[in-house]
N, C-alpha and C positions, 0 to 999 in steps of 0.2 A: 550635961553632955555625956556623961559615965554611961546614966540609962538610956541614951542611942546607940552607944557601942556595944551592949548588953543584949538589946532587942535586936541587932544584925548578926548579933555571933547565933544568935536563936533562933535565927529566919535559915541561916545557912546550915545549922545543928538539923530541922525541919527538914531543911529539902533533901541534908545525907542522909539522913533516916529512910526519909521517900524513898532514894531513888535505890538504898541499900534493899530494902524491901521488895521495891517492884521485882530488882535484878536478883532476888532469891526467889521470889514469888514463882520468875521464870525457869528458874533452875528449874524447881518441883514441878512445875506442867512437865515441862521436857523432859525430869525424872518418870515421870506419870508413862508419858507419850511413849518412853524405849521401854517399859515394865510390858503396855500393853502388848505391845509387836512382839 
């Protein structure tokens, strides 16, 4: 039982990473986008 609580805290660790990523990823376009202008 240990290692299913382990592999969800992993899965949720996984998708904050994603979503921490995407949502910087975003920053820098739109840093990019107001540099161009």
């Amino acid at each position: 039982m240990p290692q299913f609580i382990i592999n969800v805290s992993g899965l949720d660790m996984l998708k904050l990473v994603t979503l921490f990523r995407r949502q910087r990823r975003a920053t820098e376009i739109a840093h990019d986008l107001s540099i161009q202008k």
